[in-house]
C-alpha atoms as a printed R data frame, in Angstrom:
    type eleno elety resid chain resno        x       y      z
1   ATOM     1    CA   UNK     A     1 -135.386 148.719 92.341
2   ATOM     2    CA   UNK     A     2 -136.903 150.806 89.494
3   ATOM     3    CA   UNK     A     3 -134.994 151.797 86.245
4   ATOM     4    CA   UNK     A     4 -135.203 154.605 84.109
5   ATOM     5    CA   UNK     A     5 -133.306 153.703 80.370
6   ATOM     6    CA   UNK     A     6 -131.524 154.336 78.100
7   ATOM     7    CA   UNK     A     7 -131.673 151.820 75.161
8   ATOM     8    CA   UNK     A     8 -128.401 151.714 72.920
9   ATOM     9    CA   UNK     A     9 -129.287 150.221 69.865
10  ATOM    10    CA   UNK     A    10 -127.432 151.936 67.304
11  ATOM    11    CA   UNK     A    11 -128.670 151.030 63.451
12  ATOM    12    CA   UNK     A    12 -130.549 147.988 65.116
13  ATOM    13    CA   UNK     A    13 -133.220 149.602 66.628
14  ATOM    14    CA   UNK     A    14 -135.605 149.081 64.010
15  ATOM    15    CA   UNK     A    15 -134.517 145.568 62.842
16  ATOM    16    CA   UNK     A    16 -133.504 143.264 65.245
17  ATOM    17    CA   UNK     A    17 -133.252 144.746 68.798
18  ATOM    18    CA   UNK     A    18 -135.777 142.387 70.062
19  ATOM    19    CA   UNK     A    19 -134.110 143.007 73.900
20  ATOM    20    CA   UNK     A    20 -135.388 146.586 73.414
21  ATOM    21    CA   UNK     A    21 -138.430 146.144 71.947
22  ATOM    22    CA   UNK     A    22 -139.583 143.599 74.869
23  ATOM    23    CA   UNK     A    23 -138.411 145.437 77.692
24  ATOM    24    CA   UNK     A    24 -140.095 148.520 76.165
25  ATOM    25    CA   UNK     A    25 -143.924 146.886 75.673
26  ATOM    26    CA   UNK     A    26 -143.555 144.621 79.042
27  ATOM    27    CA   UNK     A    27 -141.017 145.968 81.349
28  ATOM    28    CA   UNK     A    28 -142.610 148.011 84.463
29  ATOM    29    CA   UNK     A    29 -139.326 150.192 84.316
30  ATOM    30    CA   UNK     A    30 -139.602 153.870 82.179
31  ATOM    31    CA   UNK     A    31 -137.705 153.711 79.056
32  ATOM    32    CA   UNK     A    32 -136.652 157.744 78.385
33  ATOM    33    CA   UNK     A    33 -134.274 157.535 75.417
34  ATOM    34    CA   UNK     A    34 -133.226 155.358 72.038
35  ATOM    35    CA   UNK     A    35 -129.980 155.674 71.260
36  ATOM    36    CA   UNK     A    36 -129.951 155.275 67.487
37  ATOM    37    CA   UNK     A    37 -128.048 157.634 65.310
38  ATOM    38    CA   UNK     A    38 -129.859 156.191 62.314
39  ATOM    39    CA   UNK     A    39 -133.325 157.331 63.588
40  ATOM    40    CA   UNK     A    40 -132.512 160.424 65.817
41  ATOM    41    CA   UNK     A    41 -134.738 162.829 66.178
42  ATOM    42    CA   UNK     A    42 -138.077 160.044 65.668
43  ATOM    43    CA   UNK     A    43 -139.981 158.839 68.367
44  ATOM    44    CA   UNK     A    44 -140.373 155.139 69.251
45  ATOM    45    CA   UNK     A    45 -143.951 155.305 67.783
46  ATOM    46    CA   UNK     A    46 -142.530 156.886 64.684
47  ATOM    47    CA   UNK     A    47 -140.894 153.783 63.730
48  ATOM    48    CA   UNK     A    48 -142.613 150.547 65.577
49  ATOM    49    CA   UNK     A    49 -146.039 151.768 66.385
50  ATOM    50    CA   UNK     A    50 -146.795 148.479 67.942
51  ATOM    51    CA   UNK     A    51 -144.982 149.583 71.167
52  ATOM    52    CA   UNK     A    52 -147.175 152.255 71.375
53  ATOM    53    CA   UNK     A    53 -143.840 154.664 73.259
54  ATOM    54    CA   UNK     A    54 -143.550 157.987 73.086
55  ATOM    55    CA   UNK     A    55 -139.818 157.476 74.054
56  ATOM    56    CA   UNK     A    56 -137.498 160.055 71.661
57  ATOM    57    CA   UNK     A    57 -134.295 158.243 70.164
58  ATOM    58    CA   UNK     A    58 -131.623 160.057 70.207
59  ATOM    59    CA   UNK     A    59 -128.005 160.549 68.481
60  ATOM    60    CA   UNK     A    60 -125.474 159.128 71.177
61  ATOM    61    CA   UNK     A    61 -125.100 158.583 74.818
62  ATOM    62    CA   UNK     A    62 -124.782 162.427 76.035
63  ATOM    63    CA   UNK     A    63 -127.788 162.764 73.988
64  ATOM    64    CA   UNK     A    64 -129.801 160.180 76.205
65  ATOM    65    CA   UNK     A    65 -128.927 161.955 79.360
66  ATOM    66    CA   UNK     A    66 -130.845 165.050 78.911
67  ATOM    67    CA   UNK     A    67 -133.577 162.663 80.118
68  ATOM    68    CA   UNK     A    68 -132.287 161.504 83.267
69  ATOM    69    CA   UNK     A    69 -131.985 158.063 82.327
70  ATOM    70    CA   UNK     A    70 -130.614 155.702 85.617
71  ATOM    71    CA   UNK     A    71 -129.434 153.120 84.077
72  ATOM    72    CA   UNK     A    72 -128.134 151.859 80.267
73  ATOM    73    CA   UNK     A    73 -129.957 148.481 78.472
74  ATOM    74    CA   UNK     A    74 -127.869 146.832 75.764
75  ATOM    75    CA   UNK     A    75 -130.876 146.598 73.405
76  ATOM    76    CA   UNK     A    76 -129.879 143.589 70.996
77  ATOM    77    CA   UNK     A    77 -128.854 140.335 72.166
78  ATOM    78    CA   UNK     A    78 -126.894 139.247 68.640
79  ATOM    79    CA   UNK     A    79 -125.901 135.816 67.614
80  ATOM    80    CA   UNK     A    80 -122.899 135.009 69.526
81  ATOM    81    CA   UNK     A    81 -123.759 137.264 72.141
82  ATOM    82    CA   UNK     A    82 -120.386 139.913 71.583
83  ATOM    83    CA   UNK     A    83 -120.739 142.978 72.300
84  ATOM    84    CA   UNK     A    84 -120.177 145.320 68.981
85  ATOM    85    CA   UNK     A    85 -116.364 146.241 69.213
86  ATOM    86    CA   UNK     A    86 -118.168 150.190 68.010
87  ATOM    87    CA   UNK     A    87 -120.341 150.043 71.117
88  ATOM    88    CA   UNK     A    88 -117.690 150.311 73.335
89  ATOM    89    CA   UNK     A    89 -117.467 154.100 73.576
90  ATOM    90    CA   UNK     A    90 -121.327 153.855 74.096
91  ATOM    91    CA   UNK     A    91 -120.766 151.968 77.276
92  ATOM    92    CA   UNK     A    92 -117.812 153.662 78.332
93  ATOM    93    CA   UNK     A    93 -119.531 156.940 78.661
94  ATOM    94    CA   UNK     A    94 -122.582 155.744 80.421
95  ATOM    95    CA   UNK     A    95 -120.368 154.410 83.334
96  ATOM    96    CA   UNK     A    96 -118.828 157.607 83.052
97  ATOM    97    CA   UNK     A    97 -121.842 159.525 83.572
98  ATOM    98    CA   UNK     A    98 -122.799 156.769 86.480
99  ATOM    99    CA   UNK     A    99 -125.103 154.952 84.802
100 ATOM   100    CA   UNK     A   100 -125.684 151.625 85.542
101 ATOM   101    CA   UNK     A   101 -125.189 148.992 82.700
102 ATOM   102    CA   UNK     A   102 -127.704 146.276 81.840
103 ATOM   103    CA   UNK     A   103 -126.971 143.678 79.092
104 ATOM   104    CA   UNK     A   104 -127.950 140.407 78.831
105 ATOM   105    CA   UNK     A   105 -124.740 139.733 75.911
106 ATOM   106    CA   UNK     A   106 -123.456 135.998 76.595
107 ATOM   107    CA   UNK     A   107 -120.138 138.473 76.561
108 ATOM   108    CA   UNK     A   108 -119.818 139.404 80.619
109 ATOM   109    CA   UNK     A   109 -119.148 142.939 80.678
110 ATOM   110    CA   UNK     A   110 -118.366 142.710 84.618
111 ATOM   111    CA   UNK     A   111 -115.440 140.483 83.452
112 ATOM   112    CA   UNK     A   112 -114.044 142.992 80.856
113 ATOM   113    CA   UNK     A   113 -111.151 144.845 83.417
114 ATOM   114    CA   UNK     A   114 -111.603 148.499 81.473
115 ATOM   115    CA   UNK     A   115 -115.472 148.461 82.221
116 ATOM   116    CA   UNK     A   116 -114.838 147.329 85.711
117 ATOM   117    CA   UNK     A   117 -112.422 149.393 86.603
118 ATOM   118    CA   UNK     A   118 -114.121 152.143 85.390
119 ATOM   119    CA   UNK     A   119 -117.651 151.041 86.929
120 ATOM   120    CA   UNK     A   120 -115.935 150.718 89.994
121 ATOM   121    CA   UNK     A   121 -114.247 154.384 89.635
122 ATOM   122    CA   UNK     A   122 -117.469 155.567 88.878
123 ATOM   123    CA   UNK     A   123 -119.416 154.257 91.487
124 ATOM   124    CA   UNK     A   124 -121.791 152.534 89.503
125 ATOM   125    CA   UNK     A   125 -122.415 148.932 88.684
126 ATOM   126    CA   UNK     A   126 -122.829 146.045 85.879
127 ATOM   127    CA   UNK     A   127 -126.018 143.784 85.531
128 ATOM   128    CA   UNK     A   128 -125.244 140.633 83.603
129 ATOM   129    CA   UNK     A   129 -128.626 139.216 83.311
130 ATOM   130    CA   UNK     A   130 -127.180 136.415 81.380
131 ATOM   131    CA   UNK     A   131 -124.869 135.027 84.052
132 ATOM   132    CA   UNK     A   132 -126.137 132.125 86.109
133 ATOM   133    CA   UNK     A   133 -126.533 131.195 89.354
134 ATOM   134    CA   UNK     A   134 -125.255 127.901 90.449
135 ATOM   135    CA   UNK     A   135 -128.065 125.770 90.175
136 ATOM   136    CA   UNK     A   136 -128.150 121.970 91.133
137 ATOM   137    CA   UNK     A   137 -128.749 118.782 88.703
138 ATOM   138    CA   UNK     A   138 -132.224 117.958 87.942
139 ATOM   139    CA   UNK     A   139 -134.107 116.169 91.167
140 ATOM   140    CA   UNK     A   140 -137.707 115.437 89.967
141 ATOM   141    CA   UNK     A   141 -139.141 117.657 92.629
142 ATOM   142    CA   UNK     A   142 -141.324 119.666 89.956
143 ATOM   143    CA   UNK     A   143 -142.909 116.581 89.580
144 ATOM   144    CA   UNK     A   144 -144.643 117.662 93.081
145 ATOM   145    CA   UNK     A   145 -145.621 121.009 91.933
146 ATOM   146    CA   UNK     A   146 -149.353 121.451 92.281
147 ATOM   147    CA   UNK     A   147 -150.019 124.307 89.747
148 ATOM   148    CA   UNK     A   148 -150.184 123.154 86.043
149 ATOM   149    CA   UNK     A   149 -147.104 124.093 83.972
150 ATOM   150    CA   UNK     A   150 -147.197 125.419 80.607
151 ATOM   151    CA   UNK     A   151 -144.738 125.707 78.594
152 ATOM   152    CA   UNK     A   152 -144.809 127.747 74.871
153 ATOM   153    CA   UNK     A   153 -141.953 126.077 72.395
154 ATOM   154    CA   UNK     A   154 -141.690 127.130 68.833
155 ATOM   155    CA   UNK     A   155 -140.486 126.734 65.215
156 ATOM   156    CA   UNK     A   156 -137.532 128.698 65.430
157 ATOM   157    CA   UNK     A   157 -136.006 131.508 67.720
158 ATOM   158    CA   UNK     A   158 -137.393 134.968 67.840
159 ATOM   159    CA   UNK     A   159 -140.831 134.114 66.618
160 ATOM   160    CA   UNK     A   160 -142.264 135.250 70.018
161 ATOM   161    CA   UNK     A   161 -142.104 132.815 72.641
162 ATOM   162    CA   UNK     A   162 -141.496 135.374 75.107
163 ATOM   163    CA   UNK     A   163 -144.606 137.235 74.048
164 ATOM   164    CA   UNK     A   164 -147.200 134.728 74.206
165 ATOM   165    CA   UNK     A   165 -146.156 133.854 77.506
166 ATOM   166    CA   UNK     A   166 -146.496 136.938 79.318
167 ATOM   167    CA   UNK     A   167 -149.718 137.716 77.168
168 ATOM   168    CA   UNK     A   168 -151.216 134.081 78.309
169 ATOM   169    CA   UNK     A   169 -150.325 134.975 81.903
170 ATOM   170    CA   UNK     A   170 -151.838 138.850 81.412
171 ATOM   171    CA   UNK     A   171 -155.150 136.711 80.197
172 ATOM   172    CA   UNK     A   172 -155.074 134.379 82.944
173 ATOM   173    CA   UNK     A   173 -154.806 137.372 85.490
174 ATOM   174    CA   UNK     A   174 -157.620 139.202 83.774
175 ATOM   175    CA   UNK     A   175 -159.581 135.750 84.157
176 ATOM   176    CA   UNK     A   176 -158.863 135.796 88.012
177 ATOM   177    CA   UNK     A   177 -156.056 133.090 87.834
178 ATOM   178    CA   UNK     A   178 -152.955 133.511 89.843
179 ATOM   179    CA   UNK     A   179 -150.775 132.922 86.678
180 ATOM   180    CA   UNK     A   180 -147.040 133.690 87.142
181 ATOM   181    CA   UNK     A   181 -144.433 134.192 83.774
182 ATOM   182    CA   UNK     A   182 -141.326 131.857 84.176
183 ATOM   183    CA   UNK     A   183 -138.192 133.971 82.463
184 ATOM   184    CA   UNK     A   184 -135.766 131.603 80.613
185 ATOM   185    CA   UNK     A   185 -133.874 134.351 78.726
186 ATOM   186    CA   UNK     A   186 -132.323 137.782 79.352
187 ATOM   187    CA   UNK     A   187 -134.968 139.687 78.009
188 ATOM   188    CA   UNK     A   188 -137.329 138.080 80.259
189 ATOM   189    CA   UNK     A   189 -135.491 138.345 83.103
190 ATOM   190    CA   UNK     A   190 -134.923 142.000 82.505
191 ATOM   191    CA   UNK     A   191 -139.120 142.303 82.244
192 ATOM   192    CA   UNK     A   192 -139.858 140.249 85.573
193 ATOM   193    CA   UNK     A   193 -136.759 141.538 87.222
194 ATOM   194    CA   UNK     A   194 -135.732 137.193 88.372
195 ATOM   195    CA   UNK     A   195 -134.892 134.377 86.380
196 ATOM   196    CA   UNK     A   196 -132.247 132.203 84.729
197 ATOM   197    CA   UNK     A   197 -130.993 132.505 81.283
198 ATOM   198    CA   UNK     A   198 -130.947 128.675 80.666
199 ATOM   199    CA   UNK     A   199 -128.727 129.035 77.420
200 ATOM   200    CA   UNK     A   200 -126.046 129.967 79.794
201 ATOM   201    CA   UNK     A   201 -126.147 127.107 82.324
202 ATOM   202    CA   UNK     A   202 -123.757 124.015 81.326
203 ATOM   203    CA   UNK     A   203 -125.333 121.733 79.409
204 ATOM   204    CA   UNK     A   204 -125.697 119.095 82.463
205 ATOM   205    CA   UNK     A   205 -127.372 121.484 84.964
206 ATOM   206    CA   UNK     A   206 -129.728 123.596 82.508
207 ATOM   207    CA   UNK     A   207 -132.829 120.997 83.210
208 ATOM   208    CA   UNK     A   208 -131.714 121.702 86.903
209 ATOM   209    CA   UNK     A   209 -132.202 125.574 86.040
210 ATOM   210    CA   UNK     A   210 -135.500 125.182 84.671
211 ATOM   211    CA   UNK     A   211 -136.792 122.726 87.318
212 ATOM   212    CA   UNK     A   212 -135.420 125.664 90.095
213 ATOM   213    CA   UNK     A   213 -137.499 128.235 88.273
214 ATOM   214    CA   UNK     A   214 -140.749 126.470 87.856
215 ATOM   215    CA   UNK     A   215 -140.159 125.720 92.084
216 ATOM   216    CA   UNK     A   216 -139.827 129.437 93.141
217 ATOM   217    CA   UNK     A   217 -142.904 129.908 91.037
218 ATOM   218    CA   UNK     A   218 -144.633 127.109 92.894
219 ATOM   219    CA   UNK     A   219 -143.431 128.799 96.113
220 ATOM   220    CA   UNK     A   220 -145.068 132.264 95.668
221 ATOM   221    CA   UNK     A   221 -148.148 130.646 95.286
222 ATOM   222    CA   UNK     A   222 -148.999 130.274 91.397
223 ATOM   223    CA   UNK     A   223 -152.552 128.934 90.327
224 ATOM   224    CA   UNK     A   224 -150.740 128.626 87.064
225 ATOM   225    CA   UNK     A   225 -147.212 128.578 86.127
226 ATOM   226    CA   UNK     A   226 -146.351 129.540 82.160
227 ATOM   227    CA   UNK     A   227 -142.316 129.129 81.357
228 ATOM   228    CA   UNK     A   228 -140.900 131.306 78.477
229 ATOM   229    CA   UNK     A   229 -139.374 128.717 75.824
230 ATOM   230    CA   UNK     A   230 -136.144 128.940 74.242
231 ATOM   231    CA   UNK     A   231 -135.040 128.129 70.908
232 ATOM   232    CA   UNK     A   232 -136.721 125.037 68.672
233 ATOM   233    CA   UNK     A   233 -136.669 121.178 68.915
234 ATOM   234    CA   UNK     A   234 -135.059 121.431 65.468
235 ATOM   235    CA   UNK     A   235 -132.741 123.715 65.557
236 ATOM   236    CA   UNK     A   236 -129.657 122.783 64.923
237 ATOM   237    CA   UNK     A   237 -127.587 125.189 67.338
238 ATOM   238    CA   UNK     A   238 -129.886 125.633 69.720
239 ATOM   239    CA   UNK     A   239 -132.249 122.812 70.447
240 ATOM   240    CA   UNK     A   240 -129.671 121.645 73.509
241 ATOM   241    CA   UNK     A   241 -132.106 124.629 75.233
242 ATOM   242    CA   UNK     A   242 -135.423 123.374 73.813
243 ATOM   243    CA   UNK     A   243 -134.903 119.674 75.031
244 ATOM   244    CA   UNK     A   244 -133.287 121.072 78.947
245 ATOM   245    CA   UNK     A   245 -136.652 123.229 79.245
246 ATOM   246    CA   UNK     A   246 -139.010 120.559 78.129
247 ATOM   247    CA   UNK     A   247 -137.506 117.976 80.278
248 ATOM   248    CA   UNK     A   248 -136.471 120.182 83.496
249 ATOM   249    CA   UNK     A   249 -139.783 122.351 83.701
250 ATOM   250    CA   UNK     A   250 -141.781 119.013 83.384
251 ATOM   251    CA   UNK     A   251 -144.919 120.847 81.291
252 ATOM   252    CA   UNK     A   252 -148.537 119.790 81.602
253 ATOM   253    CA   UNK     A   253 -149.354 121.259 78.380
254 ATOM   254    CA   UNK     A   254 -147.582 123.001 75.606
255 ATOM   255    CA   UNK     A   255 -148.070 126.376 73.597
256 ATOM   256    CA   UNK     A   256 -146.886 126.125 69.783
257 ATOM   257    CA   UNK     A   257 -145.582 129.350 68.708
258 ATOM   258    CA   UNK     A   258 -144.707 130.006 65.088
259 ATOM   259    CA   UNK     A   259 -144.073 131.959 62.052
260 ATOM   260    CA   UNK     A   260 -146.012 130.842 59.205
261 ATOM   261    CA   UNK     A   261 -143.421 132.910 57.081
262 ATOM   262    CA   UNK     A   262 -140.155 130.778 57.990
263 ATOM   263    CA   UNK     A   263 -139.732 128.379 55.734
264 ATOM   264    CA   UNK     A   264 -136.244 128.045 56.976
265 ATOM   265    CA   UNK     A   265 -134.290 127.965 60.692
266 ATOM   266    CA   UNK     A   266 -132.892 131.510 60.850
267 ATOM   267    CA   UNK     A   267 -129.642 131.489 59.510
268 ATOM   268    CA   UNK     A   268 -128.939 127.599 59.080
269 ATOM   269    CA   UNK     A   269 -131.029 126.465 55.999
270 ATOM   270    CA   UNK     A   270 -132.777 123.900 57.970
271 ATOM   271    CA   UNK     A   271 -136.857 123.185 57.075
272 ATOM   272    CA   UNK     A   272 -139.075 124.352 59.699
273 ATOM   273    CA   UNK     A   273 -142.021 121.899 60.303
274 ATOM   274    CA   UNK     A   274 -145.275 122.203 59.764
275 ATOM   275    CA   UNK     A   275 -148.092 122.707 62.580
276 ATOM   276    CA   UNK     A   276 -149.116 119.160 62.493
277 ATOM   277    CA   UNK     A   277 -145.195 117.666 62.767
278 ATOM   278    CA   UNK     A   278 -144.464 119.966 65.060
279 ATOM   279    CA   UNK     A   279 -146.946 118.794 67.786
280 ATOM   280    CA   UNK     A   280 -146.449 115.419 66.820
281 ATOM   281    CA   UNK     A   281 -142.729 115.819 67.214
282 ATOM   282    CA   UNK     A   282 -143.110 117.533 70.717
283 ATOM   283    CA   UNK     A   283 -145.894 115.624 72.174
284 ATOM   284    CA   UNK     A   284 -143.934 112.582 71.305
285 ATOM   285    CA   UNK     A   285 -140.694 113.588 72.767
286 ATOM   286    CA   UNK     A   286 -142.569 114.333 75.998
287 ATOM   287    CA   UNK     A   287 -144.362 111.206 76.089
288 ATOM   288    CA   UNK     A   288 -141.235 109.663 76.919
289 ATOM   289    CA   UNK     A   289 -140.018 111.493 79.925
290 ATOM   290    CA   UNK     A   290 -143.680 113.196 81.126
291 ATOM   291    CA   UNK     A   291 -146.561 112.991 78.661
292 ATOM   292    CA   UNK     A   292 -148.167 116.194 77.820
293 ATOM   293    CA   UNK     A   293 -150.059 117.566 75.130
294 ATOM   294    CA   UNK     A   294 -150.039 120.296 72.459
295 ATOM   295    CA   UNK     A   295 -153.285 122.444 73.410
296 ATOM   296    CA   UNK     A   296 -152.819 125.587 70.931
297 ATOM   297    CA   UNK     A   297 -151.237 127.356 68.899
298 ATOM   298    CA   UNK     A   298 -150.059 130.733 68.983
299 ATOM   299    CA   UNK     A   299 -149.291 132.594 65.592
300 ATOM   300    CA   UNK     A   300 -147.228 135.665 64.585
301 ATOM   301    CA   UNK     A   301 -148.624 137.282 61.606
302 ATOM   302    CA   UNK     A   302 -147.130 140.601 62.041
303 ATOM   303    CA   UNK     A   303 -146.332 141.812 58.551
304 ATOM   304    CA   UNK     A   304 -149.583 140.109 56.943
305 ATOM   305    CA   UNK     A   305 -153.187 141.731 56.719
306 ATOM   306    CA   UNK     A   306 -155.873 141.478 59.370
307 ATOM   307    CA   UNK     A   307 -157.336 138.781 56.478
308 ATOM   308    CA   UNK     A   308 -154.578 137.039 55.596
309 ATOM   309    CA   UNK     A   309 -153.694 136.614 59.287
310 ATOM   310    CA   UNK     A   310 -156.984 135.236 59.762
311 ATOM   311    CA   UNK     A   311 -156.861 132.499 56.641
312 ATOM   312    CA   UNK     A   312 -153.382 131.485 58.742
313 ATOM   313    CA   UNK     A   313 -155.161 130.847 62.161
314 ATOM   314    CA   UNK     A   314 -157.799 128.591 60.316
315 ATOM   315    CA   UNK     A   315 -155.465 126.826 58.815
316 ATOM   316    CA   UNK     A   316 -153.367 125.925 61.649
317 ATOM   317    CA   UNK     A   317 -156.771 125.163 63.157
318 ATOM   318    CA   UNK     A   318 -157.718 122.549 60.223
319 ATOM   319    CA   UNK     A   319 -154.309 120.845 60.160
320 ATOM   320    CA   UNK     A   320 -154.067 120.448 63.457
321 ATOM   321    CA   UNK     A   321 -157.314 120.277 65.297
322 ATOM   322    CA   UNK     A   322 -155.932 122.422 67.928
323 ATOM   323    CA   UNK     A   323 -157.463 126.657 68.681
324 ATOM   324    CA   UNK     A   324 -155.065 129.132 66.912
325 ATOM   325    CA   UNK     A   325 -154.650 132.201 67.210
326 ATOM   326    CA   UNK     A   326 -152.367 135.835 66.931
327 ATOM   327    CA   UNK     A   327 -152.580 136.880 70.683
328 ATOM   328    CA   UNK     A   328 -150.962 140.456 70.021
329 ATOM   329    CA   UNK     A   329 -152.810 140.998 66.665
330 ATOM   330    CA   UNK     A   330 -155.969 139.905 68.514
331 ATOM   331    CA   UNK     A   331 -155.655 139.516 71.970
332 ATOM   332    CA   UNK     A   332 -154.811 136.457 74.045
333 ATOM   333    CA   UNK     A   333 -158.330 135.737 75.553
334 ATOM   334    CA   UNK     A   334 -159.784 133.755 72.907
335 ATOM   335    CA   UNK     A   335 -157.232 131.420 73.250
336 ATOM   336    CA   UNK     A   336 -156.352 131.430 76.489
337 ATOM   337    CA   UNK     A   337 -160.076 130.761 76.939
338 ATOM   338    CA   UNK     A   338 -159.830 127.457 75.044
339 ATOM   339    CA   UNK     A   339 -157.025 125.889 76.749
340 ATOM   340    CA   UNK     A   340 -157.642 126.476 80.428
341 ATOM   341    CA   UNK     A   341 -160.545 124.274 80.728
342 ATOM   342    CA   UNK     A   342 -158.365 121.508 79.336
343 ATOM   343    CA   UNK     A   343 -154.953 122.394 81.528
344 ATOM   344    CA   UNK     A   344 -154.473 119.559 83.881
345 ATOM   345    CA   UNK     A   345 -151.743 118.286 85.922
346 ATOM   346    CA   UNK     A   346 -149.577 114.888 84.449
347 ATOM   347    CA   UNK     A   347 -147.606 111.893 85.873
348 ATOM   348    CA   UNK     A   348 -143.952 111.295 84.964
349 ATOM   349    CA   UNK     A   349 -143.526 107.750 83.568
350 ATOM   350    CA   UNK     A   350 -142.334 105.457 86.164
351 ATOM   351    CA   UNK     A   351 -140.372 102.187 84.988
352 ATOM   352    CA   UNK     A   352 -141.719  98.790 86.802
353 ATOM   353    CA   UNK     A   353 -139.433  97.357 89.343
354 ATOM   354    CA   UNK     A   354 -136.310  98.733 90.865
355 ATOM   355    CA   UNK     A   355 -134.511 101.944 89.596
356 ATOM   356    CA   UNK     A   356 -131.012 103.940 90.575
C-alpha cells in the first residue's frame, strides 16, 4: 500500500529525528506535512536542505491534515524507545481523524488499551514496525546463499549505516546489478516496506532474524545482497546487535561506516576506534565464525567543508589501505566501483572430525 504522512516530530525535527529524515530522502511514500511547532510555517528545505523536500511543517496535528495526509510516522526513534508522555495528544488525534499510525518506538502502541480502543473505534489501524515476527534459531542455511552478502557496520550508532546501504545498492542498480537493501531497523523497514528490527528479537533468535532476511533476499533473486548494520562492535549497550548481524547474515565483505568527529560512543564515554582497529577488530571477529574482509570505508563528513572532507577520505585511505569515501557528499559510485570487483563469496570454518 502507498502512504501519504504526516511526520510528528515536535522540537526534534531538526536535531535528532533521524526516522523522519530517512523515510523522507528514501521512502517511495509522499511525505505532506512536519509537525513541528518549533519550525512551523518553514519548509523541510528551509531547515535540512539535504533532503531536498518541499514538505511544509506545520504547528500540530489538525494543522497536518489540511494536506490529506493517510497515515501518521512517529519521526524519532529515542533512546529507550518511549514514546514522549507530550506526544500523546498528537497520536490521539490522528486516530481520531482516521489516520493510520506508524512508529517504529520499542514502546508498542498496539498494546497501549487507550490507542487501541480508540484505533479500533476509529476504524483505523497501528503499524509497529519494531515488533517481530517469530523467527527460528540460526540454521547455517545462508551459508548456501549464492549472491555475495555485504554487510556495512560502524563506529557508533547513527553515523549512517542505513544510508550507505541503500546508496551502495542505488549504485549497484545504476551499474546493472540486481542489488537488494536488507532492513535491520525500523527506519529501514519503513523505507523498503519488509524487514525485521533485529534489536527487538531475543537475544538467542536475533542471528536467526538476520539469517531469515538475507534468505528472502536470496529468494527474490538478488545478484547482490547489502544488510543495513546496527549499532557498533564496541558499544557497550548495543553491540549484542552488531555481533547477531555479523554472525547470522554470514557477510562476504564488510562496509566501515564512521564519523571521523566521534571521539566518543554516543552517550557512554567509551573511545571509538580508529579506521585501522576497527577493521582489524571486525575482520578478526569474523575470521572465527566466517572469514570476510573489510573492503571500504564509508565516511560521514556532513558538517565539514568539501576540503576538509576530502583530507578525511585520504586519510582513512593511508591508514588503512582500503578506498574511502563520503557516498552522499559525493556519490556512492566511486566506491562502489572499487569494491565490486573484489566482492566474492566465503566458506564458513568447518572444525575437523565429528561435530553436534
Amino acid at each position: 500500500m502507498t502512504r501519504r504522512y504526516a511526520i510528528l516530530a515536535p522540537h526534534r525535527f531538526e536535531t535528532d529525528a533521524k526516522t523522519a529524515h530517512g523515510v523522507i530522502r528514501y521512502g517511495s511514500d509522499d511525505v505532506v506535512a512536519i509537525v513541528d511547532s518549533a519550525l512551523a510555517g518553514k519548509r523541510v528545505k528551509d531547515v535540512l536542505p539535504f533532503l531536498e523536500s518541499d514538505a511544509p511543517i506545520v504547528a500540530t496535528v489538525p494543522d497536518a491534515l489540511e494536506y490529506s495526509p493517510t497515515a501518521l510516522l512517529i519521526g524519532t526513534a529515542p533512546k529507550g524507545g518511549g514514546l514522549p508522555a507530550d506526544w500523546r495528544d498528537a497520536v490521539l488525534a490522528a486516530i481520531d481523524a482516521k489516520l493510520e499510525i506508524v512508529s517504529g518506538l520499542h514502546d508498542i502502541l498496539g498494546d497501549d488499551r487507550e490507542f487501541r480502543f480508540r484505533a479500533q473505534a476509529a476504524g483505523t489501524t497501528i503499524w509497529d514496525v519494531r515488533e517481530p515476527p517469530d523467527v527460528p534459531l540460526f540454521s547455517g542455511a545462508v551459508y548456501d546463499v549464492a549472491a555475495p552478502i555485504l554487510l556495512t557496520v560502524g563506529n557508533d550508532c547513527a553515523v549512517g549505516k542505513m544510508t550507505v546501504s541503500l546508496e551502495l545498492v542505488r549504485a549497484a542498480r545504476e551499474a546493472g546489478c540486481n542489488a537488494r537493501f536488507v532492513p535491520t531497523g525500523q527506519t529501514g523497514i519503513i523505507v523498503a516496506g519488509w524487514g525485521i528490527s533485529v534489536d527487538r528479537v531475543i537475544a538467542d533468535f536475533a542471528a536467526g532474524a538476520a539469517e531469515q532476511l538475507v534468505l528472502y533476499a536470496a529468494h527474490e533473486g538478488a545478484d547482490l545482497i547489502v544488510v543495513e548494520g546496527q549499532g557498533a562492535l564496541n558499544h557497550p549497550a548495543y553491540a549484542a546487535v552488531t555481533l547477531a548481524l555479523m554472525t547470522g547474515c554470514a557477510p562476504d565483505a564488510v562496509i566501515l561506516v564512521c564519523d571521523p568527529r566521534r571521539t566518543a560512543i554516543e552517550s557512554y564515554g567509551t573511545p571509538t576506534l580508529g579506521y585501522a582497529e576497527l577493521v582489524e577488530l571486525h575482520e578478526r571477529m569474523l575470521a572465527t565464525v566466517k572469514p570476510a574482509k573489510v573492503l571500504g570505508i564509508a565516511l560521514r563528513t556532513a558538517g565539514s567543508s568539501d576540503r576538509e572532507a576530502r583530507a578525511e577520505i585520504e586519510r582513512a585511505t593511508r591508514e588503512t589501505g582500503l578506498p574511502a569515501d563520503d557516498v552522499v557528499r559525493f556519490g556512492p559510485e566511486r566506491l562502489y566501483a572499487a569494491i565490486s570487483p573484489v566482492m566474492t563469496k566465503g566458506s564458513p570454518l568447518r572444525a575437523e572430525g565429528p561435530h553436534e
